[in-house]
N, C-alpha and C positions, 0 to 999 in steps of 0.2 A: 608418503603422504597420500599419492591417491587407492592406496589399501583403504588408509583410515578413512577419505570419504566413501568409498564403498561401503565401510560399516557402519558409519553416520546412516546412510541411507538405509541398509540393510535392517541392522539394529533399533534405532531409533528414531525413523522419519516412518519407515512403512508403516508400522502399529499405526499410527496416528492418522496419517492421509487417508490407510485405507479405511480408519475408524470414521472420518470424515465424509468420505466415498459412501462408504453403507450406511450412515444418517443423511447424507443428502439420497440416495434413491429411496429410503424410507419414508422421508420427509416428500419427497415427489408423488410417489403412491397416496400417502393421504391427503394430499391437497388434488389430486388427478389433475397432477400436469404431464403434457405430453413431449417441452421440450426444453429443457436446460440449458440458456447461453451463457458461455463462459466467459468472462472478459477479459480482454487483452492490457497487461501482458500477461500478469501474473496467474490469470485462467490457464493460461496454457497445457502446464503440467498436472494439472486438478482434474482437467477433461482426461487425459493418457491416464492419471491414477482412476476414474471412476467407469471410464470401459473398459478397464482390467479387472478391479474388481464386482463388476455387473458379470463380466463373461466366466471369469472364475468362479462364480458361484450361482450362474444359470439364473440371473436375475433379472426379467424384464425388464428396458433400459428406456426410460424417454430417448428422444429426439439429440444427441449431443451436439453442439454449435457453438464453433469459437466467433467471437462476433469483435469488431474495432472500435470498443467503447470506454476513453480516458477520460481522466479529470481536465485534460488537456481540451480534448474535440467536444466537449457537451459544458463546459462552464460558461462560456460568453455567451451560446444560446440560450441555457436558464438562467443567466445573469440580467441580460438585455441593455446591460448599462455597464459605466467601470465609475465608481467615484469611490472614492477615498477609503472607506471603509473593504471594497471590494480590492483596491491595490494593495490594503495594509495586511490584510489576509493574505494574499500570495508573499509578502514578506516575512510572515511568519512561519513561513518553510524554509528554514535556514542552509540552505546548502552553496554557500563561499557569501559574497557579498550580495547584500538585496538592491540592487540596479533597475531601473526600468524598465531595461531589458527583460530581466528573469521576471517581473513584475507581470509585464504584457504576455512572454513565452507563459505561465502560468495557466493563461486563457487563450492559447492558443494563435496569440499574436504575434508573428515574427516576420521577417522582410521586408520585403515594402510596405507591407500595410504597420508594420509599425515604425519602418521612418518616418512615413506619411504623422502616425499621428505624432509624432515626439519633433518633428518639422513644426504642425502647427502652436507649440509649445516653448521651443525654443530649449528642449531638452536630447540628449543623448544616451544612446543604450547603454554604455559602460557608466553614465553617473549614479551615481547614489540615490538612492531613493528617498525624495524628502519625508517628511512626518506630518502629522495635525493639518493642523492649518496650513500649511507653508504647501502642504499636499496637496489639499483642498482646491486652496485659492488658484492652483494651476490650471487644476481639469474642469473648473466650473463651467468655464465659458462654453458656449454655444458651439462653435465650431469642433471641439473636442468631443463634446457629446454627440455633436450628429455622426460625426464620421463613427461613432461606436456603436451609434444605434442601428446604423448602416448595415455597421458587418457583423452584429449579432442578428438581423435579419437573414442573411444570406446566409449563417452560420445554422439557425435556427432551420431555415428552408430544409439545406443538406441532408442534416440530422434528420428531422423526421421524416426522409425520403430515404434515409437509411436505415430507418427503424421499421419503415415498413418492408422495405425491402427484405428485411431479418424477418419480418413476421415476428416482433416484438409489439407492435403496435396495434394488432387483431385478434385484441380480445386477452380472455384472464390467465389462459391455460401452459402461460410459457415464465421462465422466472430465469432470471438472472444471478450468475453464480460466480464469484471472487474469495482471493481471500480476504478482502472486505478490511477491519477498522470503525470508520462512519459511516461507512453508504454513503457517502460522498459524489458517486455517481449515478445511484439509483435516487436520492433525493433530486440530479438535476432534471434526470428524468420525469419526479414526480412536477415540476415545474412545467415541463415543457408539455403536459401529459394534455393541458386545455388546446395546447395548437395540434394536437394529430386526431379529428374527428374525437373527441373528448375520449379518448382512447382510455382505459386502465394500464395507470404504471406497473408495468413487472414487478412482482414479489421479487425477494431480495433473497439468497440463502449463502451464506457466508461458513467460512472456516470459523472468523471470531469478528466479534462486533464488543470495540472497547475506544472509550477516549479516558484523557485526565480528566474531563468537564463531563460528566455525564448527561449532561442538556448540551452536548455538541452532536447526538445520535437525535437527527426530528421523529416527533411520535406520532407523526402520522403516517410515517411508513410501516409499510406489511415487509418486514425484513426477521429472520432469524439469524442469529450464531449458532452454531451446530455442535463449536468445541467448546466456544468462548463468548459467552455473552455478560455484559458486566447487568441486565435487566435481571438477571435468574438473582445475583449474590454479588457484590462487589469486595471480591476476596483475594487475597494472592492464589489459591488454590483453580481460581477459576479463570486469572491472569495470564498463564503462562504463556499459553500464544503471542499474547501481548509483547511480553520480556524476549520474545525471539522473533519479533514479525522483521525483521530485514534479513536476519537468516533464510526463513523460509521465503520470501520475497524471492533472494538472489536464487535459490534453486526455483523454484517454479517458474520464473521470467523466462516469456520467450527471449529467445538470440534476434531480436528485432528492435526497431528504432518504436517509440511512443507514437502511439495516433495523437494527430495534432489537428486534423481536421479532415475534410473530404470533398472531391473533386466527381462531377460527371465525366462515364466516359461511356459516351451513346446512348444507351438505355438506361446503362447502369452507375451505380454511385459507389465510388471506390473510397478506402481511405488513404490518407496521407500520412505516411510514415515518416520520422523526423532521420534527418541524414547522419552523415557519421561525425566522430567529432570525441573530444579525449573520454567521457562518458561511456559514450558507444564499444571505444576502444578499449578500455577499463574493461565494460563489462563479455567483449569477447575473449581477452585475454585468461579468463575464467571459466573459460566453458570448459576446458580439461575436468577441472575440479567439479564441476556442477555436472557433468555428463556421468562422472564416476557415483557421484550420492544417487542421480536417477537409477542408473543401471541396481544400485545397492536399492533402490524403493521396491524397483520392478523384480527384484530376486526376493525379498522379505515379504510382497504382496502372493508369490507365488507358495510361498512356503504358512502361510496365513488365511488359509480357510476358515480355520476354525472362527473366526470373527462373525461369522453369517450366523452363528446359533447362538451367541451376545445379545443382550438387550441391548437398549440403545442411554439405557443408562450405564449399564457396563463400560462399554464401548466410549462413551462421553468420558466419566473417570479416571480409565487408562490412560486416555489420551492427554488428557489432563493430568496425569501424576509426572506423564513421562515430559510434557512440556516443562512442565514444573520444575522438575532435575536437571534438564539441557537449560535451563533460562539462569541459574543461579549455580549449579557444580554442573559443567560441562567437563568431561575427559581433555585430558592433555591431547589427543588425536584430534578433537572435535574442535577445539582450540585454533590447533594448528590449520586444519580444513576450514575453518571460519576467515580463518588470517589471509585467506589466498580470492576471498570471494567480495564484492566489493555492495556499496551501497551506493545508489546514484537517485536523483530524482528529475523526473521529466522535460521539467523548464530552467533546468540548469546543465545543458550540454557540456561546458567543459570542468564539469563538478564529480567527482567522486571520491570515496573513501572506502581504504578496506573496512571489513566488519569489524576487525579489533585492531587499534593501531599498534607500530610497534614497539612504541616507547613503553614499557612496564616496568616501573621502579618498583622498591619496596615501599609500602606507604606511609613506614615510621620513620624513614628513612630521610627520603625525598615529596611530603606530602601536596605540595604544590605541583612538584611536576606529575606530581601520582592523580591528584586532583585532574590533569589539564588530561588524562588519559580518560573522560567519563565524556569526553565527547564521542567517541568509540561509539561508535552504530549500534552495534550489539553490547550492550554495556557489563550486561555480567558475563561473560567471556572474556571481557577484559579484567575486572577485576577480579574473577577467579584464575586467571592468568599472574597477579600478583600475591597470591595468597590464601590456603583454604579457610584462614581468619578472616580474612577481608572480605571472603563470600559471603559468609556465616555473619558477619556485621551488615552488609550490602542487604542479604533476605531478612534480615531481622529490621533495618529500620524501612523499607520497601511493605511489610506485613502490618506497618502503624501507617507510614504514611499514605497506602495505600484506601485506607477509610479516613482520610482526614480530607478536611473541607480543599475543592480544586486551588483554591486562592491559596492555601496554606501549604499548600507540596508546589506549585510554583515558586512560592516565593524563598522554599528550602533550598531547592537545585537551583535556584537561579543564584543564591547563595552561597552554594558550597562550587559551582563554574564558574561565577565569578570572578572569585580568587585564581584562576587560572585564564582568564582570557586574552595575556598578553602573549600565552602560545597557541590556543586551538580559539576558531566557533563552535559553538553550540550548534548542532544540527536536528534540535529535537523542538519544538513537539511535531510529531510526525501529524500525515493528512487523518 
């Protein structure tokens, strides 16, 4: 097994990141920025691929910087508030039960400050999270709100004393680099951007920039997708990132807990990293496998020169054919190496799931339990795990649904997971 992740990585992750790698320094050069911060977690690996291939191909390199900026430590500062709509949103990142807890952890509220506020409520971390009204009518009051306005203040402070501190906050010539989705954290940015000397928010350069809702990416950020952007064509061809972003999530992720907020310590402003806990543990139990695909990125990047005399349409294409093929016929090896890596999300510590679970019926067979296997993180891995029929139907109805109205491929899947939710949650739609 860890051969086959070294060739995941070797064969089919190199091509791509370092295609990724050589349009983000391209992209750097014509905008003349001088320093790329990478964000954590999943920056991590994206910085090690793009000074390997800067230095492999003698290419003057901005500034590289890994910086402590989650959806976790920057929502409640561009939030400034939590009602109803802002808590129902952190519910719909489904990863186990949507609780109060995971609710608050969302925006970076955990311990005592959030006994404190679920004390002046008369609620608890482990219950349920109510709905509508019944939601509403909790948080309205006075008391609720101040203690939030309180500590989106102090949250808001931090932050921009740690944005400057990065020298993200002095001026236009630095951009922020993930593998991205929505910009989800460079939008809280763009929020926050009137309290730091009316400072400009960091451009955004991303691996891929995609949602279901395509009014869920705001347009007034200066952000690109480099592999993947659904702005250029909203096509399956130009999806694949997409169909594999917890793939490549679980290898890129630093071996580190989430920033969840940050602390002074003398001069300086530290972040705060989240402790350990079955998430944590989940995802070190994986670092075997994930160390093996690096080692295989960093042998196929070295073997991969020739990409520096690629256009950067070229180079886009490739990357894009070869996502395209891992997101819907993945190899039996690549299968297996997926199966061993897991998928966790921030503000739910003791939540995780491997990328493919390991229930695989046939789906003529058994189609309910075949059905409850499409909560699987990496979804076409699993079903090409049941079938090269089932892939080959899987990409085919994904190539309609995928240009049909967002309300109507909701209301598909929610449809056909349904039928199965008296064995798995849904853990989709992602951030």
């Amino acid at each position: 097994m860890l051969d086959a992740a070294r060739r995941l990585g070797r064969v089919t992750l190199a091509p791509v990141l370092a295609a990724f790698a050589t349009l983000l320094l391209s992209e750097s050069r014509r905008r003349g920025l001088d320093r790329l911060a990478f964000l954590a977690r999943d920056g991590h690996f994206l910085m090690t691929v793009t000074d390997l291939v800067a230095a492999g191909a003698s290419i003057t390199s901005p500034q590289l910087l890994y910086v402590h900026l989650t959806r976790r430590s920057t929502a409640l500062a561009a939030a400034g508030h939590l009602q109803a709509p802002e808590l129902s949103l952190a519910a719909g990142v489904r990863a186990g039960a949507a609780t109060w807890g995971s609710a608050l952890a969302y925006y970076g509220i955990d311990g005592d400050a959030a006994g404190e506020l679920l004390a002046s409520i008369g609620a608890k971390e482990t219950s349920l999270l109510p709905h509508g009204s019944q939601l509403a009518g909790l948080i309205e009051h006075d008391h609720w709100q101040s203690q939030v306005r309180s500590l989106a203040r102090q949250r808001r402070d931090l932050l921009a004393a740690y944005l400057r501190q990065s020298r993200l906050a002095d001026g236009s010539s630095a951009a922020i680099v993930d593998i991205g989705w929505r910009a989800t954290i460079q939008h809280n940015l763009m929020r926050l951007a009137a309290t730091i000397n009316d400072a400009p928010c960091p451009a955004g350069l991303y691996l891929g920039l995609w949602a279901d809702d395509p009014g869920a990416i705001p347009t007034g950020l200066d952000c690109t997708g480099l592999i993947t952007d659904l702005r250029r064509r909203r096509r399956l061809d130009e999806a694949g990132a997409w169909y594999v972003a917890c793939l490549l999530e679980a290898i890129c992720r630093a071996d580190e807990g989430t920033t969840v907020g940050y602390r002074c310590a003398g001069n300086t402003v530290v972040p705060i990293l989240a402790g350990p806990g079955p998430a944590r543990s989940a995802e070190s139990r994986s670092q075997e496998v994930v160390a093996q695909v690096r080692a295989g990125v960093i042998e196929g990047i070295a073997e991969r020169h020739f990409l520096t005399s690629a256009n950067n349409l070229q180079l886009r294409s490739d990357a894009q054919r070869r996502l395209l093929r891992l997101a819907f016929f993945p190899d039996a090896g690549e299968i297996v190496v997926a199966s061993h890596l897991v998928h966790t999300e921030g503000h739910a510590p003791d939540w995780s799931s491997p990328l493919v679970l390991d229930d695989r019926p046939n789906p003529l067979l058994t189609p309910r339990r075949w059905l409850a296997g499409l909560a699987s993180p990496w979804r076409g891995g699993y079903v090409m795990a049941t079938g090269r029929g089932a892939a080959h139907l899987h990409r085919g109805l994904e190539s309609l649904l995928i240009m049909a109205p967002p309300g109507l491929r909701q209301s598909i899947r929610r449809f056909a997971l349904g039928l199965a939710t008296s064995r798995h949650r849904l853990i989709r739609p992602r951030r």
